[in-house]
Structure formats: structure tokens, C-alpha cells
C-alpha positions as CSV (number, residue, x, y, z in Angstrom):
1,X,-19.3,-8.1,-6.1
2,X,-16.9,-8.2,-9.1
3,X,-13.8,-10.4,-8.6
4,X,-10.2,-9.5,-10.0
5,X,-7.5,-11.4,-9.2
6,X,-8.5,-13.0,-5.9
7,X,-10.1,-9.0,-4.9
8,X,-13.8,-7.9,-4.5
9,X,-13.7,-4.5,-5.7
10,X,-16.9,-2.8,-4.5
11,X,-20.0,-2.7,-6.8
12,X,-21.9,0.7,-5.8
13,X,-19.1,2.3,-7.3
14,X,-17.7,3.8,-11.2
15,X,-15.4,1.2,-12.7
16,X,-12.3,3.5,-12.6
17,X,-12.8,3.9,-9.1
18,X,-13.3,0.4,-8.1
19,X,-10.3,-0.8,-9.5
20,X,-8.5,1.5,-7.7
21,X,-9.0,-1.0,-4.7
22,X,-6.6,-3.4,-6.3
23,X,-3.1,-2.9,-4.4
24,X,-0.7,-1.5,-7.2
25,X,-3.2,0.2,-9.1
26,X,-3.7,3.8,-8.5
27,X,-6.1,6.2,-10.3
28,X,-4.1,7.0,-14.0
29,X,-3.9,3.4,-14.0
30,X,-7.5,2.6,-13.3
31,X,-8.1,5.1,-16.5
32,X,-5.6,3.6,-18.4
33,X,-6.7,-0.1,-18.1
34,X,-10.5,1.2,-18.7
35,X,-8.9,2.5,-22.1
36,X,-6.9,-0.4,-23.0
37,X,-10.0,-2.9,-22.3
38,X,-12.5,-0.6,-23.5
39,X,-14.5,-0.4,-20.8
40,X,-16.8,2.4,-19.7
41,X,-14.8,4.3,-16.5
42,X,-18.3,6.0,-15.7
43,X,-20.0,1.9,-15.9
44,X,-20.9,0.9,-12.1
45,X,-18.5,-2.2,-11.1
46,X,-22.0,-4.2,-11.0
47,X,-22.5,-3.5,-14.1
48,X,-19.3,-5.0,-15.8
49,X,-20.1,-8.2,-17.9
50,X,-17.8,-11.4,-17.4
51,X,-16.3,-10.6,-21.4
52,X,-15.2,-7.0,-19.5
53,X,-13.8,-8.5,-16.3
54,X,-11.7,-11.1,-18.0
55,X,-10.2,-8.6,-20.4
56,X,-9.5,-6.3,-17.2
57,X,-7.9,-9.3,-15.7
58,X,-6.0,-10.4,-18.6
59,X,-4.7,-7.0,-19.0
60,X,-3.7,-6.7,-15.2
61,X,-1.7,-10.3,-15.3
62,X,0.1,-9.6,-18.4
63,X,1.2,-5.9,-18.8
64,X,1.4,-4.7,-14.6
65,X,2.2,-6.0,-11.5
66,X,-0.1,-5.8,-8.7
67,X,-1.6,-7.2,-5.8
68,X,0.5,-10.5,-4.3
69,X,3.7,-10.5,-6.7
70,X,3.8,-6.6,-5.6
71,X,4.0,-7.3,-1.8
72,X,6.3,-9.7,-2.2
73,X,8.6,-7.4,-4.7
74,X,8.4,-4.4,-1.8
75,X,8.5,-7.1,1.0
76,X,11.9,-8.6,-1.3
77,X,13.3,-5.1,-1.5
78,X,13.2,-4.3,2.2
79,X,14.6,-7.6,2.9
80,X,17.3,-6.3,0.7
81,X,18.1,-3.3,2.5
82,X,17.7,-5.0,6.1
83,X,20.5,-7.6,4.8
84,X,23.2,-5.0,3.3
85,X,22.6,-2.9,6.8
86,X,22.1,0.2,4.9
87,X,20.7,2.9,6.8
88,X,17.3,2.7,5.1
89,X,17.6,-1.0,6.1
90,X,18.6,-0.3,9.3
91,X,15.6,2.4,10.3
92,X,13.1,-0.3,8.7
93,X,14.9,-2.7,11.6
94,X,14.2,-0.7,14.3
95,X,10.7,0.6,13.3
96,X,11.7,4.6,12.6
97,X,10.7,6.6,9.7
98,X,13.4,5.8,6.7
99,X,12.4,8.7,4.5
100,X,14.4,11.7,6.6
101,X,11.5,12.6,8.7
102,X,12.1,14.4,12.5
103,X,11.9,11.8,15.5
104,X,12.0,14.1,18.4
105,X,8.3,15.2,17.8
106,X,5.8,13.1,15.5
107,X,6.9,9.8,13.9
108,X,4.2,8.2,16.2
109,X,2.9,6.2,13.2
110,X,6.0,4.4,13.3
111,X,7.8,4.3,16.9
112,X,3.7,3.7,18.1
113,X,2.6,4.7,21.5
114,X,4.4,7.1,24.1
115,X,6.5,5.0,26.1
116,X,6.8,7.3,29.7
117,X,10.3,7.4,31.5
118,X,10.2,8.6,34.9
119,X,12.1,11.5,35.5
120,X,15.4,11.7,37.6
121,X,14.7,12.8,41.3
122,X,16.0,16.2,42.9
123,X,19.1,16.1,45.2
124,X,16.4,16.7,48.4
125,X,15.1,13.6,47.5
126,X,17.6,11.5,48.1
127,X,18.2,12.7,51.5
């Protein structure tokens, strides 16, 4: 497997879509670095020669940011909003959706599993 920075991409797979597995990198990308390094986008990843993965790489560290200093940017900017207590940085406190979405159905993905509460008992009950 082809290395770039400190990430296997997978080798049964075209160039331009391997490099897609980099975090930061999405597909225009992965065709615009092939251009700029002129590599083959159609090449299989196992095909790529060290000259061709270097000059990927050099690419990568110089002109984008990806992978780790990308996290930490996203992770820095959340961190951000947490600290000022806007309401994006609030709803990424408690764990709810911070682009507008509905809570009172969906937003499983981020409020996780139902939690049950029992429901309140009938008057005959208590008696």
C-alpha cells in the first residue's frame, strides 16, 4: 500500500480515487493534485512510482492542508465557539445538531440512543 503523509491509501484502486482517502482531500482535489503532479488519475495506486508519490506529497504539504493540521484547525475552531458560548458552541456542548436541524423527531446521530421516560400514572392509580 502507497503511503502519504502517515495514510495507506488503498492500492486496488485509480489514483484519483485513492487519494480521496486522505482527510481534507475530496474528489476536485484528488483531480487537481493528479494534474499539478502529473500523474495518471486512471494509474492504479500500486502502480504509482516513489518520484510520483513524493511529488503528490510535496504538493499536499506545501499548497493544502490536510489530514492532522486539519483536525486540529476544525477541532481549534469548535473550541472557539464552545469558549465564546455562541449558540453553535453551545449545541456542540450539549451534543445537538448545530446546523438548524429538527430535534423532536431524528437527530439520533447526534443526541444517540432513545433514552425511555416512564410515563405519569392515571389519577386511579394513585388510589
Amino acid at each position: 500500500m502507497p503511503r502519504l503523509l502517515g495514510v495507506d491509501i488503498p492500492n486496488d484502486r485509480k489514483t484519483v480515487v485513492s487519494l480521496t482517502y486522505l482527510y481534507g482531500v475530496g474528489p476536485k482535489t484528488a483531480r487537481d493534485l493528479c494534474r499539478k503532479a502529473e500523474v495518471d488519475p486512471d494509474k492504479q495506486a500500486r502502480d504509482l512510482k516513489d518520484d510520483e508519490l513524493s511529488r503528490l506529497a510535496t504538493i499536499l504539504e506545501s499548497d493544502y492542508t490536510v489530514e492532522g493540521p486539519l483536525r486540529r484547525q476544525v477541532q481549534q475552531a469548535i473550541g472557539r465557539l464552545r469558549e465564546i458560548k455562541c449558540y453553535r458552541g453551545i449545541r456542540h456542548r450539549l451534543g445537538l445538531p448545530v446546523r438548524g436541524q429538527r430535534t423532536k423527531t431524528n437527530a439520533r446521530t447526534r443526541k444517540g440512543p432513545k433514552k425511555t421516560v416512564a410515563g405519569k400514572k392515571g389519577v386511579k392509580d394513585l388510589k
